[in-house]
N, C-alpha and C positions, 0 to 999 in steps of 0.2 A: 443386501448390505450397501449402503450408503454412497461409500469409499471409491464401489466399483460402477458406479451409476455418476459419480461424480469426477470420475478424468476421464477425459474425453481422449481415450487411448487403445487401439485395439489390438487383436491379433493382423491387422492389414496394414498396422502402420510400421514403418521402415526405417523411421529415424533411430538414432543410438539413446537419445534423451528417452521415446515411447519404450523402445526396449525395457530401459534400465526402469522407468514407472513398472509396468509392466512385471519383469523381476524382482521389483522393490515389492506389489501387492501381493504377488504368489507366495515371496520367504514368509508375510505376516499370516497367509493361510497356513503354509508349509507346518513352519512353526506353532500352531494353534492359539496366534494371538487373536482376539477377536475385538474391534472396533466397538468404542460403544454409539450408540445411537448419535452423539455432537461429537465425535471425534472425525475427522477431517482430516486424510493427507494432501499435504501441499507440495508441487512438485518442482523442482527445481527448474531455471529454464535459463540458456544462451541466447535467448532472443528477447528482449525484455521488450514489449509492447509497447508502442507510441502511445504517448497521455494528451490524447487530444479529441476524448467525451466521446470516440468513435468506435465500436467495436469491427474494425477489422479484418475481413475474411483469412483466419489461419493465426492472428495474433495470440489468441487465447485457446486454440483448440487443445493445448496440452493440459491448458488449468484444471484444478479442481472447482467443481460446482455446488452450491449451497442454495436452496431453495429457504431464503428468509425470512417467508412469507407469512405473518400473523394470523397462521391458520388458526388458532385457540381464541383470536380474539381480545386479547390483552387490555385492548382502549374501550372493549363493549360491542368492536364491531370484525366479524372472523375475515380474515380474505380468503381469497381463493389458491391453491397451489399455483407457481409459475407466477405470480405477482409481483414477485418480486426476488431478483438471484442475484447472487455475487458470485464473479469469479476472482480465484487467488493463486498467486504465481507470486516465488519468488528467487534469488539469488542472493551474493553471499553481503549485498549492500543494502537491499529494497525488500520489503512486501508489497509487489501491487495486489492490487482491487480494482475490480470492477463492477460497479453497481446498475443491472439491468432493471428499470422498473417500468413494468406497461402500466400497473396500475397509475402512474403519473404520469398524464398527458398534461402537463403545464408545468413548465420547466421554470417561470418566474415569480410564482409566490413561494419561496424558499422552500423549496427542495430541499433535502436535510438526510446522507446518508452519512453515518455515524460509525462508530467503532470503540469499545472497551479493551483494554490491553491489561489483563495480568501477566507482565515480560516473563516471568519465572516459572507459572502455574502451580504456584503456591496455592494458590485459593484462596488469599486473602490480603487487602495490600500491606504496603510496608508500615512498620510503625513511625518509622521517623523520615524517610529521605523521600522526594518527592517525584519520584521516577515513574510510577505508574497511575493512570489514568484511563480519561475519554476522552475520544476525539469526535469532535462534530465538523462536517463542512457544508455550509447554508449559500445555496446557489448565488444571493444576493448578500452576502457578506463574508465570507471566508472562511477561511478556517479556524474552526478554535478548541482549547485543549481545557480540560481542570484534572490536578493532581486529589486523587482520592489517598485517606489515610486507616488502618487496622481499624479504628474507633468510627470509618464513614464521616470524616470530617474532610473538607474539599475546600478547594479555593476557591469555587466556582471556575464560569470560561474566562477566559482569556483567550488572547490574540497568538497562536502558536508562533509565529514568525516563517511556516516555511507555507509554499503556496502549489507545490506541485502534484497538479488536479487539474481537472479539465471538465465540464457540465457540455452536453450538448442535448438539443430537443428534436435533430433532425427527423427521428424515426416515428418521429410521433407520439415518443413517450421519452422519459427524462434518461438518460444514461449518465455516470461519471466514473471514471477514471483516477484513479489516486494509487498515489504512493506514498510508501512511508518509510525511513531511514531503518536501518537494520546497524546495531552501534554491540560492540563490545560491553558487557554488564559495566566496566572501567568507567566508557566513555559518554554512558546513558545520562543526561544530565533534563529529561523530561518526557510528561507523557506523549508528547509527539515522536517520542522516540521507543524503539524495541529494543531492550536492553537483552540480545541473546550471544550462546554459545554456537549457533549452528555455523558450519561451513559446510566446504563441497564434501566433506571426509567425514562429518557428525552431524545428525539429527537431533534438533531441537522442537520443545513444546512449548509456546505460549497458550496463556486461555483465553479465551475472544468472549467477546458479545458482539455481534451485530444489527442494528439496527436501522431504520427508513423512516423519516418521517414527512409529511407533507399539510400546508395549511389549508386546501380543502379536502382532501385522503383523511386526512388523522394521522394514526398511526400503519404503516403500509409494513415493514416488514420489522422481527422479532424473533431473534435468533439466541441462544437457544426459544423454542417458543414455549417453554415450563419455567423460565428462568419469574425470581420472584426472591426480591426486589433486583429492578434492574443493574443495581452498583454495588452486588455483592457477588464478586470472582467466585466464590464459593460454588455458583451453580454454572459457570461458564461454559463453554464447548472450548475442545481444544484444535488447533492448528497444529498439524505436527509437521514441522520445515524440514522435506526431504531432502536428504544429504546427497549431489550430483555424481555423476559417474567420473568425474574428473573436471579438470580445467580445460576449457574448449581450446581448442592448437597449443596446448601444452603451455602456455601461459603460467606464468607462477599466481598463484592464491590471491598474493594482497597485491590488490591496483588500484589506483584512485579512478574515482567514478566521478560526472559532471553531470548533473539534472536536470533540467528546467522544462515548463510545458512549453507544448508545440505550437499554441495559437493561445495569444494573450493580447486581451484589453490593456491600457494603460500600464503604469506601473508594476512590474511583476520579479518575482527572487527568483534565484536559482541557487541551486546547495551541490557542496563542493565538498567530497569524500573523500579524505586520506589515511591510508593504512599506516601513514608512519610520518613525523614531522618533516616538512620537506621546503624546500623555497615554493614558491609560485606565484606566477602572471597569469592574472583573468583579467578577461576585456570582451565585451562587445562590440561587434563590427560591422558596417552596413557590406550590402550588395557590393558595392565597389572595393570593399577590402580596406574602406580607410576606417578608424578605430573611433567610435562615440562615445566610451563610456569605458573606461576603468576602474575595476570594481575590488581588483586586490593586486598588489607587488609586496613580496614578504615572506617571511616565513612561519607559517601556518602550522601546530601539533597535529595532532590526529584525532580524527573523529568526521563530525559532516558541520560544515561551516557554510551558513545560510546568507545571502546577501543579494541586498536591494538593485535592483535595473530603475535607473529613473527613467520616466518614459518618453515613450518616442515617437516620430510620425509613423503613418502607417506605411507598412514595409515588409520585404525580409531580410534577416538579418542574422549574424553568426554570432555563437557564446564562442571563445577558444581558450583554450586554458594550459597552462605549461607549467609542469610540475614531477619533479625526481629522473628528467628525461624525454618526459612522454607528453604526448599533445593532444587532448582533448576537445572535441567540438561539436557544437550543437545545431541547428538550423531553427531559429524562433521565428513566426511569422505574427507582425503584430497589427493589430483590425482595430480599428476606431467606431 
């Protein structure tokens, strides 16, 4: 079974997170639920993995795993298992990803790992609002979204506006890192966003497509890999966002969250998440603590609010953010 191949969680692991996994897959044997072949639990996580294209020993070990590998051959040509995997973790603001491809050793002719979202798992998109889609992110050009409609009429890509992702080619082959905003069905206002009900107390289902593309590869990974055509929900695999064991140190539910990647080129966003309208001061700040850039003073409704860093020399440097109380901060390291 899939499920149990796909989190990396055992009987020798100690944490209360692995426990509760753990307990989480035993109630769905207990209970004689049984998984289907693209159905996927995703497991909640207190430690949200740094997005900086590197998979880091212990960051993702709790994730669930997805071999997305175009074993069928979809473009004419089959891959091999292990070509291509995604890992996914998330909590009550993000879905991350993790896109491990050996099959691509050449991280600069657009690397291209992608992503379909039916937020609701309807299996079909909306007929009129324009909330669900695909998301594509191209090593050498960014990210981009189109809103898909009931009838398969789409806007094409467009420019998402949020940027946090991270491409690295260290290992020999293309890895990225991405994340993607987790927003109340309210406050979903596009397809780069997940319009769900899940929290730490309720489990939710989105339906996915995953995909890998590459321009000397072709087509490298194809998730479900029976799915046909690729922008019809109807054949999707589902994600199911496991509900946590609680709130880590007793924390209350809704907190605002502060985003941004860990090493960026030039110009780069970072996106700014509130459970509830509130004042707030963002700024970025050099090494020495004096302040470059002011990026908001205001008050901001609730949802995730996206926003431009103009760039800077090469450095490190601090996001801090002050809002309903609480003070938020980032460490960005920027390379030229």
């Amino acid at each position: 079974m899939p499920y149990l191949s796909g989190l990396r969680a055992s009987s020798r692991c100690t944490t209360p997170l692995a426990h509760f996994i753990i307990a989480t897959m035993t109630s769905y044997l207990i209970t004689g639920i049984a998984l289907a072949q693209f159905q996927v639990l995703v497991p909640p996580t207190t430690k949200p993995p740094t997005i900086d294209g590197v998979l880091t020993a212990g960051e993702w070990d709790s994730a669930a795993v997805v071999d997305i590998s175009d074993t069928l051959g979809v473009d004419g040509n089959p891959e091999d298992p292990g070509d291509c995997l995604v890992y996914a973790l998330h909590n009550i603001y993000f879905l991350y990803l993790a896109f491990d491809c050996p099959k691509d050793t050449v991280l600069t002719d657009h690397s291209q790992p992608s992503v379909a979202l039916d937020d609701d798992n309807s299996g079909t998109w909306p007929s009129e609002d324009t909330t669900e889609g695909a998301n594509a992110l191209g090593s050498d050009n960014g990210w981009f979204c189109s809103w898909w409609l009931d009838d398969f009429t789409s806007s094409g890509w467009y420019p998402s506006g949020l940027v946090v992702y991270s491409f690295s080619g260290g290992t020999g082959h293309v890895v990225c890192e991405w994340v993607i905003p987790l927003l109340g069905p309210i406050s979903d206002s596009g397809p780069q966003f997940i319009g769900t009900s899940a929290t730490y107390f309720q489990e939710d289902t989105i339906g996915v497509h995953l995909f890998y593309a590459d321009e000397a590869e072709n087509l490298i990974g194809y998730w479900p890999q029976n799915l046909s055509p690729w922008y019809d929900p109807a054949g999707y695999g589902d994600f199911i966002l496991l509900p946590g064991e609680g709130v880590a140190e007793g924390e209350p539910g809704n907190l605002p969250s502060l985003l941004a990647p860990s090493v960026v080129r030039g110009e780069f966003r970072v996106v700014l998440f509130l459970p509830g309208e509130s004042p707030v001061s963002l700024a970025l700040y050099s090494s020495t603590g004096a302040m470059v850039a002011e990026l908001s003073r205001g008050t901001l409704g609730p949802g995730a609010h996206a926003f431009s860093v103009p760039e800077q020399p090469s450095g490190a440097f601090f996001l801090r953010a002050v809002t309903g109380g609480r003070v938020l901060s980032q460490r960005v390291v920027i390379i030229r």
